[in-house]
C-alpha positions as CSV (number, residue, x, y, z in Angstrom):
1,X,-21.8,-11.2,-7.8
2,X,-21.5,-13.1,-10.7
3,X,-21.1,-12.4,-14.7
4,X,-23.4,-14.0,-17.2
5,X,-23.9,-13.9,-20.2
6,X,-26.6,-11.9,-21.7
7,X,-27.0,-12.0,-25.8
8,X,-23.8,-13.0,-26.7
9,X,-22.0,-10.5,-23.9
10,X,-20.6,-10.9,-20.4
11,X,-22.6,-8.6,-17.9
12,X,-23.0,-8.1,-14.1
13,X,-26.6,-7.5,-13.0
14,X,-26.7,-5.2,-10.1
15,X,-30.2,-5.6,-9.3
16,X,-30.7,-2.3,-10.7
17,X,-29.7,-3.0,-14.0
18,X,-27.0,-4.9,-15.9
19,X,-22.9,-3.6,-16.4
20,X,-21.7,-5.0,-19.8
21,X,-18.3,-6.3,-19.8
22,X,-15.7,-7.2,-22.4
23,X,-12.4,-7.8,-23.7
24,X,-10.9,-5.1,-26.5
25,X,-9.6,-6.0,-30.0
26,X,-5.8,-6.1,-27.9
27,X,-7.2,-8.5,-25.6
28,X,-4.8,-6.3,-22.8
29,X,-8.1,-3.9,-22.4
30,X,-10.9,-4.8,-20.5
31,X,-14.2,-2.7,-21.5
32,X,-16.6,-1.8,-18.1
33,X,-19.6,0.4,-19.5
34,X,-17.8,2.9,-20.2
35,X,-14.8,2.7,-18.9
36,X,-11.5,0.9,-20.3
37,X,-8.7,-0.4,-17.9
38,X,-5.5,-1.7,-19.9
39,X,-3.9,-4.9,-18.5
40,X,-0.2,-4.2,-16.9
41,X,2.4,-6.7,-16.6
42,X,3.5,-8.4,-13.2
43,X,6.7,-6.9,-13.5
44,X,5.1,-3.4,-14.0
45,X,3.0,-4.5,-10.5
46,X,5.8,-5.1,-8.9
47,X,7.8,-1.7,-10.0
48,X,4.9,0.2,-9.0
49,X,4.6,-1.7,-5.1
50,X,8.6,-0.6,-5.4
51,X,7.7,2.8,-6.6
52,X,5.0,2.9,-3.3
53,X,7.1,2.0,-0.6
54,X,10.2,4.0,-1.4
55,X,7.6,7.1,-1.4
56,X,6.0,6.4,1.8
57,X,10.0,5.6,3.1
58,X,10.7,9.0,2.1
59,X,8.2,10.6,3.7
60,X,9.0,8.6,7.2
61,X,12.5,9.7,6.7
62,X,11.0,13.6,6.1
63,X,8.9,13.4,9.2
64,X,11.6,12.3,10.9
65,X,14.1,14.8,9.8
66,X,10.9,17.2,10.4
67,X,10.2,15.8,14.2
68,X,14.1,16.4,15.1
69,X,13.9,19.7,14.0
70,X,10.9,21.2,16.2
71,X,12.9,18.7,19.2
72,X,15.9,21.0,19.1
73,X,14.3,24.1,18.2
74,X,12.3,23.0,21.5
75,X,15.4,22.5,23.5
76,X,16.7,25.8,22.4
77,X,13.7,27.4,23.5
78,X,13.7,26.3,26.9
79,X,17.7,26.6,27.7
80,X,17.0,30.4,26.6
81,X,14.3,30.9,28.8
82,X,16.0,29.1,31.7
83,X,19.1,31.9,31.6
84,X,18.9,34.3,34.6
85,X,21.3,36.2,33.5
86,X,20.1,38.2,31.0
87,X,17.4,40.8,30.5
88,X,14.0,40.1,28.9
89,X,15.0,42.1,25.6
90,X,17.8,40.1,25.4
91,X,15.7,36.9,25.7
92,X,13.6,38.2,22.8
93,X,16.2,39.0,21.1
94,X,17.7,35.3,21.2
95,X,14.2,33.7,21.0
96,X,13.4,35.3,17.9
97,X,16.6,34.3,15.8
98,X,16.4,30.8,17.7
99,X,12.9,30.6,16.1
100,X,14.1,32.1,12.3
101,X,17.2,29.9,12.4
102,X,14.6,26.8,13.1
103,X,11.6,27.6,11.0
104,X,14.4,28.5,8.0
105,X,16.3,25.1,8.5
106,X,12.0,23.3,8.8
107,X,11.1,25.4,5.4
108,X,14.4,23.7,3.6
109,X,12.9,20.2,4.5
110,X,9.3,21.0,3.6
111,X,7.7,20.9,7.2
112,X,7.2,23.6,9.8
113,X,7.6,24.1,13.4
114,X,4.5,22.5,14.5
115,X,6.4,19.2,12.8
116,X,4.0,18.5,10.2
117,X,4.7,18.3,6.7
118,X,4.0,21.8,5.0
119,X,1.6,20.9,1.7
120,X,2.4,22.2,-1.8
């Protein structure tokens, strides 16, 4: 699609209609209908990729740390079922404060025991 210029004014015609377009008195603020988007800097670009990628790095470090939880509480789990040596209360017993211990250490990092990432 193209601009053109229509009566003195830049404008985009969608086939339906035309989208006036134009530069504000700052010349840093481009005017769509009725929408204004201000012009940012290449350095403020750049900050903001930066800002991106250490977000989504902490969040890979969060699953992560989330994943290895639910692995050991996992492991736990199955090296109390495997003892022979102790009654089925017992095993309870041990399988429920295995599963508090875990799901209080997964609620400190944000996730739960499934391993996802609880929402706020």
């Amino acid at each position: 699609m193209l601009l053109t210029k229509q009566d003195g004014k830049l404008v985009l015609n969608t086939g339906m209609g035309t989208i006036p377009f134009a530069f504000g008195a700052d010349k840093n603020t481009l005017l769509v209908y009725n929408e204004s988007y201000k012009r940012i800097t290449r350095e403020r670009v750049e900050e903001i990729k930066s800002e991106k990628i250490k977000e989504e790095n902490q969040e890979k470090e969060k699953k992560a740390l989330c994943d290895a939880i639910v692995k050991e509480y996992k492991s736990e789990k199955d090296k109390i079922y495997k003892q022979q040596d102790i009654d089925r209360q017992k095993r309870q017993e041990l399988n429920d404060a295995t599963y508090k211990k875990y799901t209080d250490q997964a609620k400190e990092q944000g996730c739960g025991l499934g391993g996802f990432p609880l929402s706020l």
